[in-house]
C-alpha positions as CSV (number, residue, x, y, z in Angstrom):
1,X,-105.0,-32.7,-74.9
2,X,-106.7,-29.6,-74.0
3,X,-103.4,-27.6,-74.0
4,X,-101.9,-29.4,-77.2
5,X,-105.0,-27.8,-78.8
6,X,-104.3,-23.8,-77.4
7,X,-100.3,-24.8,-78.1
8,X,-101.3,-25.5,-81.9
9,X,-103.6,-22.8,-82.4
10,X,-100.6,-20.3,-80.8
11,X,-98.2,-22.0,-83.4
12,X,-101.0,-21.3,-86.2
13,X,-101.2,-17.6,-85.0
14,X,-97.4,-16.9,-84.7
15,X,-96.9,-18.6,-88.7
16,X,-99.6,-16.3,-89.8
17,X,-98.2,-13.6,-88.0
18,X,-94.5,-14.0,-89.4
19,X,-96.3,-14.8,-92.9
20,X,-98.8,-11.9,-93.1
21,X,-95.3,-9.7,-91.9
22,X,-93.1,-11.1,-94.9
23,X,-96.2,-10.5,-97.3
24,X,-96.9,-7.2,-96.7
25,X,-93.1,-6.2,-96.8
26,X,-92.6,-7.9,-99.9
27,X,-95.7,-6.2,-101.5
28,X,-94.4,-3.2,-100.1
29,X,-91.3,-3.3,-101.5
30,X,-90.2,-5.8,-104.4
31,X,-93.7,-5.7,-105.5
32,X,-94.7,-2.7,-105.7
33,X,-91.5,-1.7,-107.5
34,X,-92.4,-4.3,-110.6
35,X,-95.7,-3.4,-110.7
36,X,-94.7,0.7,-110.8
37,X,-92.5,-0.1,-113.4
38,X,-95.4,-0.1,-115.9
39,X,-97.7,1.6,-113.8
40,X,-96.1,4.8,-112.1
41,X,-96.8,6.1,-108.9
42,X,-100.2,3.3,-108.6
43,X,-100.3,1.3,-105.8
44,X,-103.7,-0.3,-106.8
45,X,-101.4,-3.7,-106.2
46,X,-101.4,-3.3,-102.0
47,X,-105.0,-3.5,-103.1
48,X,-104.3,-7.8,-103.2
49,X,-102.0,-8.1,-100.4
50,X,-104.4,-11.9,-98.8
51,X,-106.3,-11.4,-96.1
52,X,-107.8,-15.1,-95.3
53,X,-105.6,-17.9,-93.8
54,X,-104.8,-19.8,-97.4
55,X,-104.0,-16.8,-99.5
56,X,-102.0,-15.7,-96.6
57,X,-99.7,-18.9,-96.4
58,X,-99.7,-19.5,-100.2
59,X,-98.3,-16.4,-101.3
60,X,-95.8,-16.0,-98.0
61,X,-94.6,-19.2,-99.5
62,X,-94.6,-19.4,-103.2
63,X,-94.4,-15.6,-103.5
64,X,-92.8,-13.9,-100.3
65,X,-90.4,-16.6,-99.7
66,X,-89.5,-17.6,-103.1
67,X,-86.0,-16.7,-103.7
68,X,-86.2,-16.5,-107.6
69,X,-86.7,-13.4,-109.6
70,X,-90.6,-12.3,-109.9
71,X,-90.8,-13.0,-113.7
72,X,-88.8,-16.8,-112.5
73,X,-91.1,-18.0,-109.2
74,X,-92.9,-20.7,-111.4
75,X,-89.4,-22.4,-110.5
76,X,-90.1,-23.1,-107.1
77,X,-91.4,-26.7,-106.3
78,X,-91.8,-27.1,-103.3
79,X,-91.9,-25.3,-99.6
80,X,-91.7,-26.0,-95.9
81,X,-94.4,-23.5,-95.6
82,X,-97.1,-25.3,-97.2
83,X,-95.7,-29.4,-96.8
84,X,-99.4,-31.2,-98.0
85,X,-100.0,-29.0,-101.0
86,X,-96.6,-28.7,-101.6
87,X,-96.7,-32.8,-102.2
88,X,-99.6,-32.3,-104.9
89,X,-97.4,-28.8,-106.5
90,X,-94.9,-30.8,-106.6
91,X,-96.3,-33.8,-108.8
92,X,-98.8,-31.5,-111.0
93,X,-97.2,-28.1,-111.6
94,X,-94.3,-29.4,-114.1
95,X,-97.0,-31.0,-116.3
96,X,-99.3,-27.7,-115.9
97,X,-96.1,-25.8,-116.8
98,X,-95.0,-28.1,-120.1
99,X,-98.5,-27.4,-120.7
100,X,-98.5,-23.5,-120.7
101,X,-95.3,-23.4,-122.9
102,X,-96.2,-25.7,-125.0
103,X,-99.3,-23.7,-125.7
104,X,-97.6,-20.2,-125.4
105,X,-100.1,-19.5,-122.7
106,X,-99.2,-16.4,-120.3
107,X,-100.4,-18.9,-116.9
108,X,-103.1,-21.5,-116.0
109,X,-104.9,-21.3,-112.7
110,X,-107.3,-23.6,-111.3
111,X,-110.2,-21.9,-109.1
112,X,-111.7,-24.0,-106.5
113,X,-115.5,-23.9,-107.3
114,X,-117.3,-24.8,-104.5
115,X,-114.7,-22.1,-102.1
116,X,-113.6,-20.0,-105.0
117,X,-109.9,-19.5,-104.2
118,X,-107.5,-19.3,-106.7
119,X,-105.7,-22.5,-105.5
120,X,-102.9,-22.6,-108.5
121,X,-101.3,-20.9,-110.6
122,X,-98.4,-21.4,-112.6
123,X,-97.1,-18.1,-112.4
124,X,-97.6,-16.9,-108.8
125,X,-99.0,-13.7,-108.9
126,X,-101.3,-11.6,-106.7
127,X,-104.1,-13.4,-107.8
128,X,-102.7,-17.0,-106.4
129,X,-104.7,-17.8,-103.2
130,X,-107.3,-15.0,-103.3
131,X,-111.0,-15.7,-103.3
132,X,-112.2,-14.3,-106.4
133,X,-115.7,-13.6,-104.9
134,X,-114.7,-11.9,-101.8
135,X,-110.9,-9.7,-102.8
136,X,-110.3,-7.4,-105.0
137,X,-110.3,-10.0,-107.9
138,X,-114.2,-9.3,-107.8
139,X,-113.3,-6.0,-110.1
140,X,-111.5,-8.2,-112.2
141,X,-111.9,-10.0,-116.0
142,X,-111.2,-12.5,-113.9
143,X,-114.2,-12.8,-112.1
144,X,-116.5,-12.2,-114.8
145,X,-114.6,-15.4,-116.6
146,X,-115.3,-17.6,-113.7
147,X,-118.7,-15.9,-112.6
148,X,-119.3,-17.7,-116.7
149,X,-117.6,-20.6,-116.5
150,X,-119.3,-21.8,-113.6
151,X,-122.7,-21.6,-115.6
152,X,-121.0,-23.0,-118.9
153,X,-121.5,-26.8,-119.7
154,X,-119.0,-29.5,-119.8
155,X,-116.5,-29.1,-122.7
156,X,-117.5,-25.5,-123.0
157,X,-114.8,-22.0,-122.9
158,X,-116.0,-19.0,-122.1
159,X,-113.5,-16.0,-122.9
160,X,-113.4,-12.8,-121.3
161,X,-111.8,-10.1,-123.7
162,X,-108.1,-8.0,-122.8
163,X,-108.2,-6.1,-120.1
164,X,-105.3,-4.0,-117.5
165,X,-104.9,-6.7,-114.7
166,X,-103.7,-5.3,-111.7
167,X,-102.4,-8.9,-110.4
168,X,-100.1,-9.3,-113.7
169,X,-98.1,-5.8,-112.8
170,X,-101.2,-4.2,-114.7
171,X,-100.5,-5.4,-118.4
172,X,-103.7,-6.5,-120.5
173,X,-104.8,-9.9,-120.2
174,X,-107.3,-12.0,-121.8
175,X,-109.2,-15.1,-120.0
176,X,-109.8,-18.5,-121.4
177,X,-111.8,-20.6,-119.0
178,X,-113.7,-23.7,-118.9
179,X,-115.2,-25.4,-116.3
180,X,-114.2,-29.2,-114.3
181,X,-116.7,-31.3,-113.9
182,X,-116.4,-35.0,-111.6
183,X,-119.5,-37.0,-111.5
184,X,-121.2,-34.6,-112.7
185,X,-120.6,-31.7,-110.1
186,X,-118.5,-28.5,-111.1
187,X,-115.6,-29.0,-108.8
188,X,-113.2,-25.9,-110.0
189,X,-113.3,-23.8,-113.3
190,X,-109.7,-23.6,-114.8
């Protein structure tokens, strides 16, 4: 059993390994390029390459490894990277995504409260797997949005005026966010 353990946590090293490799190149190249196109010569967007195991192997595969165009990756389903929370993205994100047409909403992302990882968004961007507290999101409107929706009351939305955000290729954003409540206890702030 012992060696099934050291076998598994090899397997885990060499994914992240091949993942954190495809990440950086593709922040270093087809990145980078989109986000220089409104933003010339700033790299500021290496700045949100993940660094912790879930941000890693969420973006290598709904960002790195997604073959659709960068303004298109809400397309992808599903991947092989990511099988268990590809089963929930898979049920949830078409009604998420009906959602944010229907509404004419730029994306909707769901932080995890108690961890406070971005752990979806519809649109994929930098931001998508990050912990807001402890990446560069904590520079962010971002933050500040969650940082108030975490202390907001059930039913409430907090806004957090337009601002340049580096994770959508630098354009000005504004934040709607509320916060999720079960039983009583804030589980995520969307």
């Amino acid at each position: 059993a012992a060696g099934a353990v050291l076998e598994s946590l090899s397997e885990k090293k060499t994914v992240l390994q091949k993942a954190t490799k495809e990440i950086g190149a593709y922040y270093n190249d087809d990145y980078i390029k989109a986000f220089q196109q409104f933003n010339p010569d700033s790299k500021k967007i290496l700045e949100f390459i993940p660094r912790e195991m879930d941000g890693i192997l969420l973006q290598d595969a709904f960002i790195a490894m997604n073959k659709n165009p960068i303004a298109q990756r809400y397309k992808l389903l599903s991947s092989d990277i990511v099988p268990t929370y590809s089963v929930f993205h898979e049920k949830y994100h078409p009604k998420i995504l009906d959602f944010v047409e229907k509404h004419q909403y730029y994306d909707a992302m769901l932080i995890n409260a108690e961890s406070s990882v971005v752990v979806y968004s519809s649109l994929k961007e930098a931001d998508f797997g990050l912990n807001v507290q402890k990446s560069e999101l904590k520079n962010t409107a971002l933050f500040k949005v969650y940082e108030r929706a975490k202390n907001a009351k059930s039913g409430e939305t907090v806004f957090e005026d337009f601002s340049f955000y580096a994770p959508s290729l630098g354009r000005p954003i504004g934040f709607f966010a509320s916060p999720i409540f079960l039983d009583g206890r804030l589980i995520s702030v969307l």
